[in-house]
GUPAKE-816931 format. One record per residue (C-alpha): residue in one letter; z, x, y. Coordinates in Angstrom, 3 decimals. Each point is the difference from the previous one (the first is absolute). Example, Ala and Ser with C-alpha at 12.3 -4.5 7.8 and 13.67 -1.06 7.14 Angstrom:
2
{residu=A | pz=7.800 | px=12.300 | py=-4.500}
{residu=S | pz=-0.660 | px=1.370 | py=3.440}
END
This chain:
242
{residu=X | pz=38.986 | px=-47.594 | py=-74.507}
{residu=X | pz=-2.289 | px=-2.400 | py=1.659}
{residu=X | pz=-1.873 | px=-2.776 | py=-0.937}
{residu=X | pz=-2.902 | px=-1.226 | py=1.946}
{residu=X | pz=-1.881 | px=-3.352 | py=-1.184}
{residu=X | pz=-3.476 | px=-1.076 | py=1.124}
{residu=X | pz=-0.463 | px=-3.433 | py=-0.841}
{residu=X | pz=-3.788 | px=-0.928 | py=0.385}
{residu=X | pz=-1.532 | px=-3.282 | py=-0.232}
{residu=X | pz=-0.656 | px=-0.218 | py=-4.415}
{residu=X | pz=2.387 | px=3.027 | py=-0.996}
{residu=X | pz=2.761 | px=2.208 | py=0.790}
{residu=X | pz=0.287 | px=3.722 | py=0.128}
{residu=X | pz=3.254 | px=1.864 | py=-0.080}
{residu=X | pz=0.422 | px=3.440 | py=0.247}
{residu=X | pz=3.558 | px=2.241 | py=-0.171}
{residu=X | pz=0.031 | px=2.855 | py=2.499}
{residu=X | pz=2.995 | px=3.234 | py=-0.617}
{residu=X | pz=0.384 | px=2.014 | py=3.377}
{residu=X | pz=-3.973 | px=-0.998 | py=1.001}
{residu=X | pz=-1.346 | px=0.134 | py=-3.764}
{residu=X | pz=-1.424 | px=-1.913 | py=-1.684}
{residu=X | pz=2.034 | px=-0.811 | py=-3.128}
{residu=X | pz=-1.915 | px=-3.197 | py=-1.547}
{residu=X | pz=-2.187 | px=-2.706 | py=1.146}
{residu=X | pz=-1.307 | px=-2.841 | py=-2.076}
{residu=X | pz=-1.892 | px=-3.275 | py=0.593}
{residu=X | pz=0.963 | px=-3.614 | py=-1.019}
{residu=X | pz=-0.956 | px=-3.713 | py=0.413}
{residu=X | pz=2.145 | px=-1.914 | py=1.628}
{residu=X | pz=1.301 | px=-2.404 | py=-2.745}
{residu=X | pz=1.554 | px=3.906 | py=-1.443}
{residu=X | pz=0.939 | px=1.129 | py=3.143}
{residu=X | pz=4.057 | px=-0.648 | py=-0.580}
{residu=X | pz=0.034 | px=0.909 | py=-3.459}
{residu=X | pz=-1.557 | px=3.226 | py=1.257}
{residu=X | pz=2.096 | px=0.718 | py=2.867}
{residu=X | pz=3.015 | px=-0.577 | py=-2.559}
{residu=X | pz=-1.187 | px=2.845 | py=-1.759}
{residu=X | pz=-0.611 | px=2.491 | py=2.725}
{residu=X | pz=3.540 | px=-0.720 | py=1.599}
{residu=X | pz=1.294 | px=0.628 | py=-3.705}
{residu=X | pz=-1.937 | px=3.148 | py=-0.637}
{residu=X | pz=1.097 | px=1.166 | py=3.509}
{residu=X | pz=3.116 | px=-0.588 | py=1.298}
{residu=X | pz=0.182 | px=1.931 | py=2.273}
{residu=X | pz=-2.371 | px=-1.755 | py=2.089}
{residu=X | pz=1.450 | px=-0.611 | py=3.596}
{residu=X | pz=-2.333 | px=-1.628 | py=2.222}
{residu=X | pz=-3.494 | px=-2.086 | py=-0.153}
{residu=X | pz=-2.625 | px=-1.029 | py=2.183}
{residu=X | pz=-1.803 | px=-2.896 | py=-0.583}
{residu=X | pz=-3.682 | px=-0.572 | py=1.318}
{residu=X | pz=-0.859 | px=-3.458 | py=-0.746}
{residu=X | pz=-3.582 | px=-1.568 | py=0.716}
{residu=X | pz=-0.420 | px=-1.929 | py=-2.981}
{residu=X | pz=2.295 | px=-3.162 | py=-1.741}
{residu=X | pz=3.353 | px=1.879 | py=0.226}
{residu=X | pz=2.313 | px=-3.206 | py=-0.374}
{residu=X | pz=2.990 | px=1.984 | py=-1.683}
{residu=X | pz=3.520 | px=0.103 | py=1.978}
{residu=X | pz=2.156 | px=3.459 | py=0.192}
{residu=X | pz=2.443 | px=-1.758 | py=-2.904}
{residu=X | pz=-2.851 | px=-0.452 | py=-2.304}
{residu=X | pz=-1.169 | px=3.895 | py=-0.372}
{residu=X | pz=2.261 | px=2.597 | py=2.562}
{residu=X | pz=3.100 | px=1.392 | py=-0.972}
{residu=X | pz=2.700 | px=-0.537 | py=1.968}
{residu=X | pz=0.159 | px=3.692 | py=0.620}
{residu=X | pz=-3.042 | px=0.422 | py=1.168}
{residu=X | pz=-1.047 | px=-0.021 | py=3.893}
{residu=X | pz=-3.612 | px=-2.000 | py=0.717}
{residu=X | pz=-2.302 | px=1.155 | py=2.418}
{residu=X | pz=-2.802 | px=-3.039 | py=0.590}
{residu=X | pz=-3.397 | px=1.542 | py=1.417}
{residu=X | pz=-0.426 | px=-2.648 | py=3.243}
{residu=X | pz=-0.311 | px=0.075 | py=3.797}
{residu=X | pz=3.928 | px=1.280 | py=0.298}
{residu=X | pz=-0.673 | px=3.084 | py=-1.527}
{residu=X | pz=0.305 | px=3.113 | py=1.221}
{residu=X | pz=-3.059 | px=2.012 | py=0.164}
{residu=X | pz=-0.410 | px=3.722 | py=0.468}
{residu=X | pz=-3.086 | px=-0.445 | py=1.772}
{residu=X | pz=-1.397 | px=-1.626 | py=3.401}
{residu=X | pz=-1.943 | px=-2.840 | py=-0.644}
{residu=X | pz=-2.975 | px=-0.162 | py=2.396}
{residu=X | pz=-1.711 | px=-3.769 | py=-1.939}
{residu=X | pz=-0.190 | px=-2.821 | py=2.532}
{residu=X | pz=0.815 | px=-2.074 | py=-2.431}
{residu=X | pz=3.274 | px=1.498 | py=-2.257}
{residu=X | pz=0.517 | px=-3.077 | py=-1.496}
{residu=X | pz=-3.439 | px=-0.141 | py=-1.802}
{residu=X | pz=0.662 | px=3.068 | py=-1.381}
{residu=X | pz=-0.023 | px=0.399 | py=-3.612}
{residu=X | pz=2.865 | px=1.780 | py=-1.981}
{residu=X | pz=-2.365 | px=1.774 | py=-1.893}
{residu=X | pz=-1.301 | px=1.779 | py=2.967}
{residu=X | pz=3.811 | px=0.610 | py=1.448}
{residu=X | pz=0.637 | px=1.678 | py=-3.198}
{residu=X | pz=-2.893 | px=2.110 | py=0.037}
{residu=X | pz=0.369 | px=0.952 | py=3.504}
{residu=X | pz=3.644 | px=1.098 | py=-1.181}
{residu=X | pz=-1.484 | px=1.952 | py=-3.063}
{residu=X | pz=-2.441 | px=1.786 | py=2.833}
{residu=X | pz=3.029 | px=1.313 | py=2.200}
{residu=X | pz=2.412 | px=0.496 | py=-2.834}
{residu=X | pz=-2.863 | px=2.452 | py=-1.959}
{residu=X | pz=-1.801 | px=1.230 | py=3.123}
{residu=X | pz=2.355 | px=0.440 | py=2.581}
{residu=X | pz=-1.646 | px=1.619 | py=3.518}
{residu=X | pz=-3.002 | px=-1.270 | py=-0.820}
{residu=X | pz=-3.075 | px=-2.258 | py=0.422}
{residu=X | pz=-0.380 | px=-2.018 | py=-3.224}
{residu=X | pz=-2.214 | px=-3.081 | py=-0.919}
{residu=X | pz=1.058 | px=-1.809 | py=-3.150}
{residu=X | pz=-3.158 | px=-1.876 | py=-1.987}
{residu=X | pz=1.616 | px=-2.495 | py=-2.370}
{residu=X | pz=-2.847 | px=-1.301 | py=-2.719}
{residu=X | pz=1.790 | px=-2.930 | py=-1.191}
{residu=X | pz=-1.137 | px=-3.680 | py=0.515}
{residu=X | pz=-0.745 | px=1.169 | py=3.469}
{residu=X | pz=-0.480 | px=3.231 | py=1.432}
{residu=X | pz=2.077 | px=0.829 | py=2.827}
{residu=X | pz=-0.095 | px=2.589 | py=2.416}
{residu=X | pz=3.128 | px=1.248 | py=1.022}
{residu=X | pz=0.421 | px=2.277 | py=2.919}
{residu=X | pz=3.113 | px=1.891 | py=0.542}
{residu=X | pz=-0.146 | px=3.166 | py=2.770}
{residu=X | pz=1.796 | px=3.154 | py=0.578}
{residu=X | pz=2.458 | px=-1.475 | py=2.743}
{residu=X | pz=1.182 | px=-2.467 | py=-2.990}
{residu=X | pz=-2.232 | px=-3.229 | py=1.697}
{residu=X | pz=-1.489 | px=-2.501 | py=-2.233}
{residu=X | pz=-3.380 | px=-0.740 | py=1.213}
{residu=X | pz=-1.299 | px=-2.493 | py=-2.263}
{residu=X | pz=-3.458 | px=-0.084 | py=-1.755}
{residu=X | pz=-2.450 | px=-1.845 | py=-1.752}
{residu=X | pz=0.211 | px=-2.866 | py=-2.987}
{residu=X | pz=-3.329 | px=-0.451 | py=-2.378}
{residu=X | pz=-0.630 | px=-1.993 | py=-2.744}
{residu=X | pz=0.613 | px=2.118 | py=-3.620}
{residu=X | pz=-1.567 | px=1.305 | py=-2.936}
{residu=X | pz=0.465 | px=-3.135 | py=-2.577}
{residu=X | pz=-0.430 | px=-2.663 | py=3.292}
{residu=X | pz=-3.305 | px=2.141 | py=0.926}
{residu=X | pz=-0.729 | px=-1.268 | py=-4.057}
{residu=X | pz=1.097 | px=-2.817 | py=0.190}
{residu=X | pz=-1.531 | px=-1.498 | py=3.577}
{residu=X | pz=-3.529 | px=1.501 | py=-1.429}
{residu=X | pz=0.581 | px=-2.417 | py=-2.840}
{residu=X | pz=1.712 | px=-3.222 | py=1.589}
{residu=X | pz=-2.435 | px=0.124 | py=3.038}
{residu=X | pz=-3.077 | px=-0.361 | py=-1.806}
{residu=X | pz=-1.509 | px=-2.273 | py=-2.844}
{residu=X | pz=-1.510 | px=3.242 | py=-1.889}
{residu=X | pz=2.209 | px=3.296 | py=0.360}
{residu=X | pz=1.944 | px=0.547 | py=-3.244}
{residu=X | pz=3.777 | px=0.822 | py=0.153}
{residu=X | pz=0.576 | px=3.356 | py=-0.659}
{residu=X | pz=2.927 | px=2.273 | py=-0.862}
{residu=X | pz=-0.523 | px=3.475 | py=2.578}
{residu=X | pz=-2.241 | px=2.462 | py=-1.764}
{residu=X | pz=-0.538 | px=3.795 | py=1.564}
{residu=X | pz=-3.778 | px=-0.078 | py=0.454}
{residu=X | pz=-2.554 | px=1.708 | py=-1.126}
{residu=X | pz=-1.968 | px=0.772 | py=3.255}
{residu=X | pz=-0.496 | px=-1.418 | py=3.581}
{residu=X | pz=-2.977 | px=-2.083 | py=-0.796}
{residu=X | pz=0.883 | px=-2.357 | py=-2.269}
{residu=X | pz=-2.835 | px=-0.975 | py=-2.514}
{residu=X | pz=1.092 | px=-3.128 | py=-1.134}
{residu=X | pz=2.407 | px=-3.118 | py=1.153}
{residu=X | pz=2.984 | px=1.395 | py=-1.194}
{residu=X | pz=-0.935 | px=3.388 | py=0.933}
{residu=X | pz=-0.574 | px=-0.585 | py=3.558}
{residu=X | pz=3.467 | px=-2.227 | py=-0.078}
{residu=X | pz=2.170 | px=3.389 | py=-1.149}
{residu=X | pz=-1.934 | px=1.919 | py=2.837}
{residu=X | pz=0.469 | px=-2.645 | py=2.399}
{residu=X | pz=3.429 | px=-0.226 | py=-0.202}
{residu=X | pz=0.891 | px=3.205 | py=-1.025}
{residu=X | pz=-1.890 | px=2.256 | py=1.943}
{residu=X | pz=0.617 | px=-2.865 | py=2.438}
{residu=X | pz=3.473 | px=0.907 | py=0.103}
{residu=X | pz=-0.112 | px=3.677 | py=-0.137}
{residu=X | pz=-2.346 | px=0.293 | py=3.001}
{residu=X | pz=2.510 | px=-2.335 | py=1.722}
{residu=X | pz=3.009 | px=2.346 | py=-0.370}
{residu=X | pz=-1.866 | px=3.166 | py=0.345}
{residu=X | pz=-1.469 | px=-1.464 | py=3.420}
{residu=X | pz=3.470 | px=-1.214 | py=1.095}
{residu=X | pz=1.749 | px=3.192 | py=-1.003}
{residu=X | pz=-3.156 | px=1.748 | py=2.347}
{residu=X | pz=1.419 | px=-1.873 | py=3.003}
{residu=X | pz=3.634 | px=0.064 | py=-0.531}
{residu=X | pz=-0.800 | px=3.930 | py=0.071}
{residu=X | pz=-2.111 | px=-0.256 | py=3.375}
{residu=X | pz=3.004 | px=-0.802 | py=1.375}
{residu=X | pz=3.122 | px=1.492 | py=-2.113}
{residu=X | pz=-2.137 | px=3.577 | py=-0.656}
{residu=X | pz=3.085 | px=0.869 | py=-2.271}
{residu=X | pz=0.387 | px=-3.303 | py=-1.996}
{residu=X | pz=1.750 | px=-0.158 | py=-3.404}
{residu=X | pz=-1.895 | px=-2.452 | py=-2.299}
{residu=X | pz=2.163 | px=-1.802 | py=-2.644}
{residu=X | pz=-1.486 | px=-2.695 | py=-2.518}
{residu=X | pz=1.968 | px=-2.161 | py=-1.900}
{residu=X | pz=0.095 | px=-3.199 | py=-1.738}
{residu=X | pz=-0.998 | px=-1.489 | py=-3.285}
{residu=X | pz=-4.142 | px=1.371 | py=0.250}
{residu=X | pz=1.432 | px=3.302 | py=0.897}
{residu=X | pz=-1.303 | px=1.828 | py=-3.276}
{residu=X | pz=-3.364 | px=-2.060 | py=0.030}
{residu=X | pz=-0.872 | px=0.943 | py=3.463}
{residu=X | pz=1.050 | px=3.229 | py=0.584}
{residu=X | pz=-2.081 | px=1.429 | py=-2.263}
{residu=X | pz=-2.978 | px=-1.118 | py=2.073}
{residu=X | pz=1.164 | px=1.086 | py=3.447}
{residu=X | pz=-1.073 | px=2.925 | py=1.000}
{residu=X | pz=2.537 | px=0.719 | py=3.436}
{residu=X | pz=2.915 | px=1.810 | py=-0.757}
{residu=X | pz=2.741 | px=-2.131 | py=-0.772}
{residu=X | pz=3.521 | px=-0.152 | py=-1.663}
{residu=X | pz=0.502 | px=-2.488 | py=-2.769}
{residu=X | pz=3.643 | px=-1.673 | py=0.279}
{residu=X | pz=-0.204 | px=-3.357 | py=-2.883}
{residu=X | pz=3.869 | px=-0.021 | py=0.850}
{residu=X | pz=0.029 | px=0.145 | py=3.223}
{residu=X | pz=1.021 | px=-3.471 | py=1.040}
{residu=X | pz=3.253 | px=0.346 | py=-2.032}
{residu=X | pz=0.321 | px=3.237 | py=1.279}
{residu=X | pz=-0.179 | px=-1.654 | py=3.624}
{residu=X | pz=2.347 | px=-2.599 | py=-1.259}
{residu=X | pz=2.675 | px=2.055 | py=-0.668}
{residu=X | pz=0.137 | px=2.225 | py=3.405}
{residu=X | pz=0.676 | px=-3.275 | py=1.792}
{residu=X | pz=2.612 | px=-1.048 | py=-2.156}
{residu=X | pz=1.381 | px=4.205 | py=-0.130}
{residu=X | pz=-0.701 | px=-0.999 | py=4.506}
{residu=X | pz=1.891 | px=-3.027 | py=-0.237}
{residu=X | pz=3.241 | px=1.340 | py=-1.701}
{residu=X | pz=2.437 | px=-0.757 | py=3.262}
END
């Protein structure tokens, strides 16, 4: 059994994978993080190896949480990849993105497939047939869209993300839902329109937390993956087991 950890910058998912399923995943705040990790190591011993993708305050040393037992994989620059990395600058590059680029060629192998992460951030990820990481694209996200409406000005209210009702919005808050939301729609739906300009036979993925909210609105064909980051996690560590 594996155990692959994504430790983000306010909480911590973990997620148990049994020959490339997924067994159970949860979600906890730091301050419960060992008390939860405890549990999972009780509930399954026969948990082997763990990768740990830290980009948040991950201050805990191997004798604090990992069984002596187990083997620990670390997501960093000394991993092995099973991909090309064509980024000029590999060291900028975010985890996340690694991980979903890993997710792409594990679940799509032999072909062109770009990743759309709605998180915080959308990303872009672009992984190709010959197994290359291209890169992508980073925009700001649903809730910052929100938020920088109502932080940037003296009058916007703050909003929570709201499917709306029509394109013209007929009131303040009306027009914010279409702005951002239709906003963001015609944003992917235009990117996905030139990723497929030049990839004719592009795979479209979309993932992340506004997964459920968004793809509902998009009208492309694409394949909704709210796992797939753990997923991703998980062939590296399965890549890494020499």
């Amino acid at each position: 059994m594996n155990l692959v950890i994504d430790a983000g910058n306010t909480a911590v998912k973990l997620a148990v994978f049994e020959q490339n399923q997924l067994v159970i995943q949860q979600l906890t705040p730091y301050d419960k993080v060992l008390l939860a990790l405890e549990t999972l190591f009780s509930n399954y011993p026969e948990i082997s190896r763990v990768l740990l993708s830290a980009v948040g305050p991950w201050h805990f040393t191997q004798d604090q949480w990992l069984p002596e037992s187990c083997i620990l994989v670390k997501l960093d620059a000394n991993i092995k990849l099973p991909f090309q990395l064509a980024y000029d600058t590999p060291e900028t590059l975010g985890k996340d993105r690694i991980a979903l680029a890993a997710a792409a060629l594990d679940a799509y192998p032999g072909k062109n497939v770009l990743v759309i992460d709605a998180g915080t951030c959308i990303t872009y990820d672009l992984i190709t047939d010959q197994k290359v990481y291209r890169g992508g694209a980073i925009s700001p996200g649903l809730q910052m869209r929100y938020r920088a409406l109502h932080e940037g000005t003296a009058k916007l209210p703050e909003l929570s993300p709201e499917v709306p009702e029509q394109l013209i919005g007929t009131s303040t808050k009306k027009s914010m839902h279409s702005g951002v939301v239709h906003g963001i729609c015609f944003e992917i739906e235009g990117a996905i329109g030139q990723y497929l300009s030049l990839f004719p036979d592009l795979t479209v993925i979309l993932t992340g937390g506004d997964t459920q909210f968004l793809s509902k609105q998009l009208k492309n064909t694409i394949f909704a993956h709210p796992n797939f980051l753990l997923q991703g996690l998980n062939f590296l560590l399965e890549n890494n087991k020499s």
